[in-house]
GUFIZA-920816 format. One line per 4 residues: number of its first residue (from 1); their letters; for each residue x, y, z of C-alpha. Coordinates in steps of 0.5 Angstrom, whole numbers, plus 2048, in hexadecimal, padded with zeros to 3 digits. Layout:
N
NUM	A	X,Y,Z ~ ...
% end
This chain:
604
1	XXXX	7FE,7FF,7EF ~ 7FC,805,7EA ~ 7F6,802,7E9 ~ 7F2,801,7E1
5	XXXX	7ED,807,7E3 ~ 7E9,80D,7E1 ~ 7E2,80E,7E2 ~ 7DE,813,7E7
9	XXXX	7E0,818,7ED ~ 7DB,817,7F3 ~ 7D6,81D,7F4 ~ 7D2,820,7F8
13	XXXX	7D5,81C,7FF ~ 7D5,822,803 ~ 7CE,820,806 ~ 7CF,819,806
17	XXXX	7D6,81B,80A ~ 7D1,81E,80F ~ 7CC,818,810 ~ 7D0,813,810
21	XXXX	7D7,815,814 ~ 7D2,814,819 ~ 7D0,80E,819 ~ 7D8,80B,817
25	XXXX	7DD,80F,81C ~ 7DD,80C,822 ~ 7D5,80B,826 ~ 7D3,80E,82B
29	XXXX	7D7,814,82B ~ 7D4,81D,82A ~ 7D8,81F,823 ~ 7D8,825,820
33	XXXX	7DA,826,819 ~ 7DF,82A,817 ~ 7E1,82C,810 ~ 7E9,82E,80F
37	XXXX	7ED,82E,809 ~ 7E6,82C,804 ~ 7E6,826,808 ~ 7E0,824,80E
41	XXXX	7E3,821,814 ~ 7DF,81D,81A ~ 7E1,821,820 ~ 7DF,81E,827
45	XXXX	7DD,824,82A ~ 7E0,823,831 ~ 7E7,825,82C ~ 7E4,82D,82D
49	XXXX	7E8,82E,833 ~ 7EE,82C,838 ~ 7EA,829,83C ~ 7E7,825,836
53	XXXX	7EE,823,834 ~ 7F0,821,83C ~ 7E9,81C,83B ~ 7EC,819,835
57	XXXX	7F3,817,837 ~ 7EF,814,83D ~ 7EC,810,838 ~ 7F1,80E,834
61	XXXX	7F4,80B,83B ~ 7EE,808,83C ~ 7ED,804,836 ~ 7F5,803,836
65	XXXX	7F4,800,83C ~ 7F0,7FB,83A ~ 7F4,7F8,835 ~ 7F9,7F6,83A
69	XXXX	7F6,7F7,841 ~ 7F2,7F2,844 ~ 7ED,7F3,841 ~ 7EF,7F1,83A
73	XXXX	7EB,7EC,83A ~ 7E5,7F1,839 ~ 7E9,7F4,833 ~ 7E5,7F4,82C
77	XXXX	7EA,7F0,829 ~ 7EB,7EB,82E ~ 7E3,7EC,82E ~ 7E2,7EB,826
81	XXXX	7E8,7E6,826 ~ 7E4,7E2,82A ~ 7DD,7E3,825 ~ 7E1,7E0,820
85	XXXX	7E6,7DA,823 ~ 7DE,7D7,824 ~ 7DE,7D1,820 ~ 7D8,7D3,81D
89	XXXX	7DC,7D9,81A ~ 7E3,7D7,81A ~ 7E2,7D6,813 ~ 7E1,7DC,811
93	XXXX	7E8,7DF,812 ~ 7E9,7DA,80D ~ 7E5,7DD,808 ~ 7EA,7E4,808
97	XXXX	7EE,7E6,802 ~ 7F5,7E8,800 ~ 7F9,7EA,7FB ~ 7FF,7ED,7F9
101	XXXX	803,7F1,7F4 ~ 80A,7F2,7F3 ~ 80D,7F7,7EE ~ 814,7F5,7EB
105	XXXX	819,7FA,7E7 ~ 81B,7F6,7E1 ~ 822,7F7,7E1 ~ 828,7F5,7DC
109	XXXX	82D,7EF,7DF ~ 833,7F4,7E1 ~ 82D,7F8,7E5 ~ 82B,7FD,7E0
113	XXXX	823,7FE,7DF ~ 822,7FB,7DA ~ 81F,801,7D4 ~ 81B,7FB,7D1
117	XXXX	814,7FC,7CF ~ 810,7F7,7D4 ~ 810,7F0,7D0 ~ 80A,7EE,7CC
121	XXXX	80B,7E6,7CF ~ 809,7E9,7D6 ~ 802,7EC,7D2 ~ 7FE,7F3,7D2
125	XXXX	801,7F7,7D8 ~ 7F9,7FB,7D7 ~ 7F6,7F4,7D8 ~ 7FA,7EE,7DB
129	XXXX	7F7,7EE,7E1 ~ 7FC,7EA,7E4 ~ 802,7ED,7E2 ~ 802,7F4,7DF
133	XXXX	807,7FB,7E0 ~ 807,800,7E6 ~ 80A,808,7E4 ~ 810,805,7DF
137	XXXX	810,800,7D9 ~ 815,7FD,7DD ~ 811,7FD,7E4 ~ 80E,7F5,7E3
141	XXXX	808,7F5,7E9 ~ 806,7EE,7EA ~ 7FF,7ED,7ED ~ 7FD,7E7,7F0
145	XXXX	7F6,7E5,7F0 ~ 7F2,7E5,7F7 ~ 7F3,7DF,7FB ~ 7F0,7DC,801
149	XXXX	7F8,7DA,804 ~ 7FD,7DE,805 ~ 801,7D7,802 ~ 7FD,7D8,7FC
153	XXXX	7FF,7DF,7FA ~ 806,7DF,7FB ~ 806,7D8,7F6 ~ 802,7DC,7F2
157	XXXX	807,7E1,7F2 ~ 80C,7DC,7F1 ~ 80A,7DA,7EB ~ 808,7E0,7E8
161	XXXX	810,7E1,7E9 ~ 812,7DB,7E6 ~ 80E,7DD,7E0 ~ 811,7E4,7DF
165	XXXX	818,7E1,7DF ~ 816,7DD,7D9 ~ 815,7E2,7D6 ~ 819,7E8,7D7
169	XXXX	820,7E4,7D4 ~ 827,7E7,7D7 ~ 822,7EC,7DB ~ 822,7ED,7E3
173	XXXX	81C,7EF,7E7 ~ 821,7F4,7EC ~ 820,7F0,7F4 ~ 81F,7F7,7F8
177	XXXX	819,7FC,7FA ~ 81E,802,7F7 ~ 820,803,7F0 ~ 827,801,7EC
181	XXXX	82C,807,7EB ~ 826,80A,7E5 ~ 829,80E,7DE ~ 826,815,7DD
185	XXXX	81F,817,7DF ~ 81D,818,7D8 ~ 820,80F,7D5 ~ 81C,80D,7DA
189	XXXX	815,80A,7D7 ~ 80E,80C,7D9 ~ 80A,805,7D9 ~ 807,804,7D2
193	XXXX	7FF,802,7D1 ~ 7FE,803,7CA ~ 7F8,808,7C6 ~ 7F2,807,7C9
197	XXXX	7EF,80B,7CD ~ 7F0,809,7D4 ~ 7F7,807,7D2 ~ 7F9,80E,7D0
201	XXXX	7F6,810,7D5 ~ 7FA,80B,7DB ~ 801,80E,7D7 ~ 7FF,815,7D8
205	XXXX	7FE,815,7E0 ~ 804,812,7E1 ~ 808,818,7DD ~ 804,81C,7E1
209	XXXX	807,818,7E7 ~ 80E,819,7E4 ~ 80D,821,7E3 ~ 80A,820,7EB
213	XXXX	80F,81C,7EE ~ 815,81A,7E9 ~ 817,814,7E7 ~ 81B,811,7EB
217	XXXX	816,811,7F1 ~ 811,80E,7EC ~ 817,807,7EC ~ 816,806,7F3
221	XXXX	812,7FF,7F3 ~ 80E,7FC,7F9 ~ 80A,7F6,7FC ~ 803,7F8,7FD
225	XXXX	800,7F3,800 ~ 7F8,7F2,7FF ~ 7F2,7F0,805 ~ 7EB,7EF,807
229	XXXX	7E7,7EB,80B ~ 7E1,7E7,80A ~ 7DB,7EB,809 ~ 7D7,7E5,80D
233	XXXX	7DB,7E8,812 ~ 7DB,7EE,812 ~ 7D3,7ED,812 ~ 7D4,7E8,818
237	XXXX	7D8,7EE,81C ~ 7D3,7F3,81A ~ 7CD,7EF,81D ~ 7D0,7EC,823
241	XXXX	7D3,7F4,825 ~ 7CB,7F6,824 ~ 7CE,7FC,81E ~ 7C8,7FF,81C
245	XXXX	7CC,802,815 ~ 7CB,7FE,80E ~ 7CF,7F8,80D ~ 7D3,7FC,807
249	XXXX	7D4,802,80C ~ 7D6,7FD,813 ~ 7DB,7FA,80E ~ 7DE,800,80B
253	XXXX	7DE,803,813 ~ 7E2,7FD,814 ~ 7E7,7FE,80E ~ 7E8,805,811
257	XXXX	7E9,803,817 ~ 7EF,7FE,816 ~ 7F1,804,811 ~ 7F2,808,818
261	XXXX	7F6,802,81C ~ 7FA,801,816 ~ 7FC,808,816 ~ 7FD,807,81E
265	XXXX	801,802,81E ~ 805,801,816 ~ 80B,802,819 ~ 80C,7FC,81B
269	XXXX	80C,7F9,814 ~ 812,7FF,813 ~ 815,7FC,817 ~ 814,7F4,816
273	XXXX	814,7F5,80F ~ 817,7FC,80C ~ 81D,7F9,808 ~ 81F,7FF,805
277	XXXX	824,802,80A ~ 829,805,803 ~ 828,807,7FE ~ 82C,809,7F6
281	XXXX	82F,810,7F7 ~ 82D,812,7F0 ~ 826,811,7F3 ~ 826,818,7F6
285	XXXX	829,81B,7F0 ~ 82B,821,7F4 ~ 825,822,7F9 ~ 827,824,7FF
289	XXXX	826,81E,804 ~ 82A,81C,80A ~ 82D,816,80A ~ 833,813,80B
293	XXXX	838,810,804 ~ 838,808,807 ~ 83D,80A,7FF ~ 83F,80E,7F9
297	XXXX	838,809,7F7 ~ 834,809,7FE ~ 831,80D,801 ~ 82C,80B,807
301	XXXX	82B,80C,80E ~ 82E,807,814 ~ 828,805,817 ~ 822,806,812
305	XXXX	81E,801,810 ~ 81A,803,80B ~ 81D,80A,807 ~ 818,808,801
309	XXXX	812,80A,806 ~ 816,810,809 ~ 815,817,806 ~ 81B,815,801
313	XXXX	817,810,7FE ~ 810,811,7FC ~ 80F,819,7FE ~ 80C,820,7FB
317	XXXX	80A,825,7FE ~ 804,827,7FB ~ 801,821,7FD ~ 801,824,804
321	XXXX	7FB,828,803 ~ 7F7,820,802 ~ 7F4,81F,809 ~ 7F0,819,809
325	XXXX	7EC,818,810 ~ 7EB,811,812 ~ 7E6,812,816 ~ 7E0,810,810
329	XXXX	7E1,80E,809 ~ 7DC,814,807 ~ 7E2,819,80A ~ 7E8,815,806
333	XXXX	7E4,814,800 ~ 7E3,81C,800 ~ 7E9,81E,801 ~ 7EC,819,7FB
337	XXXX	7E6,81D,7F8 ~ 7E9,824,7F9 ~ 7F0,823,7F8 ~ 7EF,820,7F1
341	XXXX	7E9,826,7EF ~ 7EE,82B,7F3 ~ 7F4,82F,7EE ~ 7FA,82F,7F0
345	XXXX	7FF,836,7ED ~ 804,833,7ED ~ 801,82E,7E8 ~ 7FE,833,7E5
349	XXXX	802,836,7E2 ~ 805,830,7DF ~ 7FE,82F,7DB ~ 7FB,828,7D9
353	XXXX	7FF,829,7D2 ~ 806,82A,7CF ~ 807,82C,7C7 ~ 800,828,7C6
357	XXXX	801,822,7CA ~ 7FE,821,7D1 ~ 804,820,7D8 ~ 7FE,81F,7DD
361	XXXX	7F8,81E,7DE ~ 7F6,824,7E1 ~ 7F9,82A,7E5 ~ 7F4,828,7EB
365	XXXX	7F8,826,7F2 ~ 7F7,81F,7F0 ~ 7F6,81B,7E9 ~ 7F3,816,7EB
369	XXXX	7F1,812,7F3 ~ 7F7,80E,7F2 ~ 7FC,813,7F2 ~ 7FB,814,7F9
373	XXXX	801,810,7FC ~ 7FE,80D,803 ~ 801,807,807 ~ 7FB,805,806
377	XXXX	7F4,805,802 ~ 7ED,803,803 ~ 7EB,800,7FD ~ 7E5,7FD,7F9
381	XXXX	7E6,7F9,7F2 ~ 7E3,7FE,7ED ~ 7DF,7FE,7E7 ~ 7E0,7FF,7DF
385	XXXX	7E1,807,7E0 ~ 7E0,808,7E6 ~ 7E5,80C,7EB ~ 7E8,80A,7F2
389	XXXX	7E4,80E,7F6 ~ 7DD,80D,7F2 ~ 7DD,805,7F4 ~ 7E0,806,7FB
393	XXXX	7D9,80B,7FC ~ 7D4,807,7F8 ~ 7D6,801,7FB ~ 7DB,802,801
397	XXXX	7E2,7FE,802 ~ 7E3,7F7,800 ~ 7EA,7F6,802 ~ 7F1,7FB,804
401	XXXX	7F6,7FC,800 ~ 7FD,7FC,805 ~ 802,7FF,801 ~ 809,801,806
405	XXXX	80C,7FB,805 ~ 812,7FA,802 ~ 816,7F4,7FD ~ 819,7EF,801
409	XXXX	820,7EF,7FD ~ 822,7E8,801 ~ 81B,7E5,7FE ~ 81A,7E3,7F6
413	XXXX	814,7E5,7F6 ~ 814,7EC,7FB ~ 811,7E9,800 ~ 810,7E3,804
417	XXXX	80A,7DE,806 ~ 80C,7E0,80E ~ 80C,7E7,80D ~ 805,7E7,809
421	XXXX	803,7E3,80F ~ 805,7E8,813 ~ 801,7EE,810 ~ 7FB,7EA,810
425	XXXX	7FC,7E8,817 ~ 7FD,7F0,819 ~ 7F8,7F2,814 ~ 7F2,7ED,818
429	XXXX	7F4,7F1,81D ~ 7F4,7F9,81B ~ 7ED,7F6,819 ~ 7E9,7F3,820
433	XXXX	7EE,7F7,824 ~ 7EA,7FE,827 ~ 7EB,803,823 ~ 7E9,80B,826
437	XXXX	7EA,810,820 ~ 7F0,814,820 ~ 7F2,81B,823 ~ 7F6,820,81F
441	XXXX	7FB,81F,824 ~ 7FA,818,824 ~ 7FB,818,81C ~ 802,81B,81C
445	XXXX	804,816,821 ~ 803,811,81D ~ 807,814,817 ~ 80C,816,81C
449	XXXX	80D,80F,81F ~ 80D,80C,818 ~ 811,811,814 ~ 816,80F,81B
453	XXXX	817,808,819 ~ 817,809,812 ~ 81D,80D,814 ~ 820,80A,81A
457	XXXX	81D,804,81C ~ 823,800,81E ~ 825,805,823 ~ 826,803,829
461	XXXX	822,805,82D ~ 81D,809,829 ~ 817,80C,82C ~ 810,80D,829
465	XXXX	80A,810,82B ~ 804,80D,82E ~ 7FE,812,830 ~ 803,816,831
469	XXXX	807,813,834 ~ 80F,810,834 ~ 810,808,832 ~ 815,805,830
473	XXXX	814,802,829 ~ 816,7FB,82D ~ 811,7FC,832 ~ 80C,7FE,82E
477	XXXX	80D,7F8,828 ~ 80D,7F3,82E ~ 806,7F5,830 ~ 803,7F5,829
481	XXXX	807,7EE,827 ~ 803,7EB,82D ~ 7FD,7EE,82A ~ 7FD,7EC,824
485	XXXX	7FE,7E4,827 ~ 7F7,7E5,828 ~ 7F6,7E5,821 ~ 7FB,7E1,81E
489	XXXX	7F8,7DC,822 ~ 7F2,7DC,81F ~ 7F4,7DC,818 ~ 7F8,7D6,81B
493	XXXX	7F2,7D2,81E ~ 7EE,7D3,817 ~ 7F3,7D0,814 ~ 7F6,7CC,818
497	XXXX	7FE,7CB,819 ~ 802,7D0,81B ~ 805,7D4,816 ~ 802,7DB,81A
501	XXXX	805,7D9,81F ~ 80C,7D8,81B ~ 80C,7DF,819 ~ 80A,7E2,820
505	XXXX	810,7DF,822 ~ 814,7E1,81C ~ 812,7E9,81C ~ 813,7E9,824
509	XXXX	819,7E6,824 ~ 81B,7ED,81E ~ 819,7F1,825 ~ 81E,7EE,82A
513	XXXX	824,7ED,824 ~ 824,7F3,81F ~ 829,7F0,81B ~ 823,7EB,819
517	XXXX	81F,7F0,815 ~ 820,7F1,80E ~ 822,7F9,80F ~ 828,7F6,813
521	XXXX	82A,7F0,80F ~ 829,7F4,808 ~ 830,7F9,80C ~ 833,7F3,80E
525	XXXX	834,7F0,807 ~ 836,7F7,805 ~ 83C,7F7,809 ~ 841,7F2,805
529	XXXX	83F,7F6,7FF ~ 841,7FD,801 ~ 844,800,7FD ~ 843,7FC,7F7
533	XXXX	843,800,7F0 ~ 83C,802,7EF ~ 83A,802,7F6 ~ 837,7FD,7FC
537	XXXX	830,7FE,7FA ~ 831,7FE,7F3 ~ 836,7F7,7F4 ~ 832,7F4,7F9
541	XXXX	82B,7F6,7F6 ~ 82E,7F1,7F0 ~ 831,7EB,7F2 ~ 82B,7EA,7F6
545	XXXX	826,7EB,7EF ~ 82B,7E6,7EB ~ 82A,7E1,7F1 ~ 822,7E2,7F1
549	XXXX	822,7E2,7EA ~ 826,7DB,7E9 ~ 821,7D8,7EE ~ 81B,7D9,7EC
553	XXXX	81E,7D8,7E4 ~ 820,7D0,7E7 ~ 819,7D0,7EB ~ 815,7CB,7E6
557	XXXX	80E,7CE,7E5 ~ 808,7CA,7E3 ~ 807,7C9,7DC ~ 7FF,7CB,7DD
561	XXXX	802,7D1,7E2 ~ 806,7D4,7DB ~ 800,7D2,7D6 ~ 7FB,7D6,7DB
565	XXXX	7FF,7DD,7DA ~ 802,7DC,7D3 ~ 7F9,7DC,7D2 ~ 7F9,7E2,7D7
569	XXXX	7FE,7E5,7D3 ~ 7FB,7E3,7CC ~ 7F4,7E6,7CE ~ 7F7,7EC,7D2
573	XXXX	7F9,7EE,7CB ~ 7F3,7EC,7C7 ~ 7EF,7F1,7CC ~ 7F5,7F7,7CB
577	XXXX	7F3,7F6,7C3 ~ 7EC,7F6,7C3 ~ 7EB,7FC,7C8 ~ 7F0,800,7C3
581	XXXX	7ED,7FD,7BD ~ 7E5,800,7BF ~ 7E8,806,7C3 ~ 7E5,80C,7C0
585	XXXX	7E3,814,7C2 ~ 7E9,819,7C4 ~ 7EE,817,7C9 ~ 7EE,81E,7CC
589	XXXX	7E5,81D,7CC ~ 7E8,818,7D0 ~ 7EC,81B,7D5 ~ 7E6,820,7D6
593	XXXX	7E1,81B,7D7 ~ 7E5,817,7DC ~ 7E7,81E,7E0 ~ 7DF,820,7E0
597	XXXX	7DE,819,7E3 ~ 7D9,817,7DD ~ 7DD,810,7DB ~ 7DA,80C,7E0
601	XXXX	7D3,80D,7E1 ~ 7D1,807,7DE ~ 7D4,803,7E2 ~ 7D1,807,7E8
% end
């Protein structure tokens, strides 16, 4: 989500890096401290020498061990579970909260975006909390309240749909995770916020990030699915593992902890969930690219997954030079710090203004924190004012935000209640499962290993890399699946019934019949349709639009359902109206006191 933002950039955390890293990374270890590319990074100081690499990689084969040796019982996450799955504390794991958003492009019923500006009927798109815009006026971002039940979110979203197509007339909300045939860069339009400040200020980041990346790759929709755990829970963990950090700074290593799973092992969302295996030929518009034509219209890969997670989708080069260390949150909140106060050239010699009008934010490496593309954030609710990385500092994390997966085609709502399930489950797992700081070596492993499957995860046989060493994608599915069980059988045991169990069943099954994954489903439907004027993609992508669409147009809504959001529309342009009508001093005054980090400060 590009969030409703402006407040102050975090400062002096250079010292604080130095005194809390110790106590966040992993306890017990000697560290050094380490400052490259502006950033300060906790080092084990073993890592000096050759010999200390060598001690590492026995490590890792020890803990990898115990995971799945005979001594697995004594492993944290056996060890946490068990904590949990206590009768007094099952309860807890209850308590925990999800939350999804799902972006949509708006298209005419022939597969056209739609040039139409975002209806008033579905309210202010700066203050409708549930149903607002992303980069485009025709990109619809839904938001679903945080909910306690897998179940529950994914009804939600349904409603949400059910009420947009009410408002939308013949348009259609585009089924896939990658763009329509798109008219030229400059007839697509850049979401619209109206005059006050701050929605001024949200249209002229995204022209900045049309100046950065280019429009086409600003079209590209996604699920990004949102996570926490209780925070009785953490204070329960935190107590029984005897932590001696504050409860804020237990919970946030936590957070950072599960980051550093997930990176390890979000392959395996690729490949259970990536749905993007083609794309629109007109997507690319002349880049250098390398993958196959399926037809004139279709290009893509025969065994990718997710090319809307590849260096095709979300990709710029600048962006780079942006590091965060997962070790602690003070070295990621620093090096979101320095990449949104660092100059970039190329930027600037474009400047911040064009014949009197601003195209960006700032000529800065970043405009602001969210322009940074992770498949993953740690996130914080923020504050009137106040930017990404100051709440993530002043009050630690509160939730993760994952962000790689894409828009189930087959699924009217882009996702479905057993793949949401599912991300809890494995989510669970990052979380209690130990979790060691990762080396550079170990860092680009996990890149390559996810950059693999995104490209080629249904090739038989393809190998990944674990520690260094070669498994086979299979094997290597199998042992987690068996892992995250564990997990799904607490959610299972707090909840009562099976249903956790039931998507096990379902993912483990992708893993033993890859033609059950949706990446393979989405080539098998492609096929009748080669050839088709227009292309596979563009042909399929809208069939499967015009079905959902008449499926949730014939799905009765609760009268109540329908009055909740036309008041949340109603309201959302009461407030639009009242900031424009008391808006006052200059917009560039504005921009300035944002950039300096001022606008916040009363909120701190």
């Amino acid at each position: 989500m590009l969030e409703r933002q402006c407040g102050i950039r975090a400062g002096g955390l250079r010292q604080a890096l130095r005194l809390r890293c110790r106590a966040e990374v992993a306890s017990g270890a000697l560290w050094r401290f380490q400052l490259c590319s502006g950033q300060i990074h906790a080092v084990p100081k073993h890592r000096a020498s050759p010999e200390g690499w060598k001690l590492e990689k026995q490590n890792r084969q020890h803990e990898h061990t115990a995971h799945t040796g005979p001594h697995a019982a004594h492993a944290p996450l056996d060890r946490r579970l068990a904590l949990i799955m206590q009768p007094d504390h099952l309860a807890l794991l209850g308590e925990g909260l999800s939350g999804i958003e799902r972006e949509t492009l708006r298209v005419e019923d022939n597969g056209a975006l739609a040039l139409t500006p975002h209806p008033r009927a579905l309210g202010s798109a700066l203050t409708n909390e549930e149903i607002t815009t992303d980069y485009s006026e025709s990109l619809l971002e839904f938001i679903t309240p945080p909910q306690r039940d897998a179940a529950d979110v994914i009804a939600r979203l349904d409603e949400i749909h059910q009420f947009a197509y009410r408002k939308l007339g013949t348009e259609l909300l585009w089924s896939d995770s990658m763009p329509p045939a798109l008219p030229p860069e400059a007839v697509i339009p850049i979401a619209d916020y109206g005059t006050s400040h701050i929605g001024k200020l949200k249209h002229v980041y995204r022209r900045g990030l049309a100046l950065r990346y280019g429009k086409p790759m600003q079209c590209i929709a996604g699920i990004h699915y949102n996570f926490s755990l209780a925070e009785p829970l953490w204070t329960l963990l935190r107590e029984h593992e005897g932590a001696t950090q504050s409860a804020r700074d237990y919970q946030s290593a936590r957070y950072v902890a599960l980051i550093r799973n997930f990176r390890r092992y979000s392959w395996l969302l690729m490949y259970l969930f990536g749905a993007s295996p083609v794309l629109h030929a007109e997507f690319l518009r002349g880049r250098e690219h390398g993958l196959d034509a399926f037809d004139e219209g279709t290009l893509g890969l025969p065994y990718a997954t997710s090319l809307r997670m590849s260096d095709l989708g979300y990709q710029n080069s600048a962006q780079s030079e942006v590091s965060p260390c997962y070790d602690c949150l003070p070295s990621y909140i620093d090096a979101l710090t320095q990449a949104v106060s660092q100059p970039h050239p190329a930027y600037e010699a474009l400047g911040t203004q064009r014949d009197g009008e601003w195209i960006q934010l700032s000529t800065n490496l970043l405009q602001i924190e969210n322009e940074f593309y992770a498949t993953i954030r740690p996130k914080r609710v923020t504050y009137s004012g106040e930017r990404p990385v100051q709440a993530l500092a002043r009050r630690g994390v509160q939730y993760v935000e994952v962000r790689c997966i894409d828009i189930d085609p087959f699924q009217p709502v882009g996702i479905d209640v057993d793949t949401a399930r599912f991300i809890d489950a494995f989510l669970l797992f990052c979380a209690l499962d130990d979790s060691p700081s990762c080396s550079d070596a170990e860092n680009r492993e996990n890149r390559d290993n996810f950059a693999h499957v995104v490209k080629e995860g249904r090739k038989p046989g393809l190998v990944l890399h674990r520690g260094g060493e070669a498994i086979t994608l299979f094997d290597w599915a199998e042992t987690l699946l068996d892992r995250i069980d564990r997990t799904a059988a607490a959610f299972d045991l707090q909840r009562g019934g099976a249903h956790y169990a039931h998507t096990m069943a379902l993912q483990r099954a992708k893993v033993q019949d890859v033609s059950l994954t949706p990446s393979a489903r989405v080539m098998a439907a492609l096929e009748p349709l080669r050839g088709t004027s227009g292309g596979a993609f563009q042909a399929f992508a809208l069939a499967q639009s015009q079905r959902h669409a008449q499926t949730l147009r014939d799905m009765p809504l609760d009268a109540r359902v329908v009055e909740h959001f036309e008041t949340l529309a109603r309201k959302s342009l009461d407030a639009q109206a009242e900031l424009e009508r008391t808006q006052v001093g200059d917009f560039d005054a504005f921009v300035a006191d944002y950039l300096a980090g001022t606008l916040g400060a009363a909120t701190a």
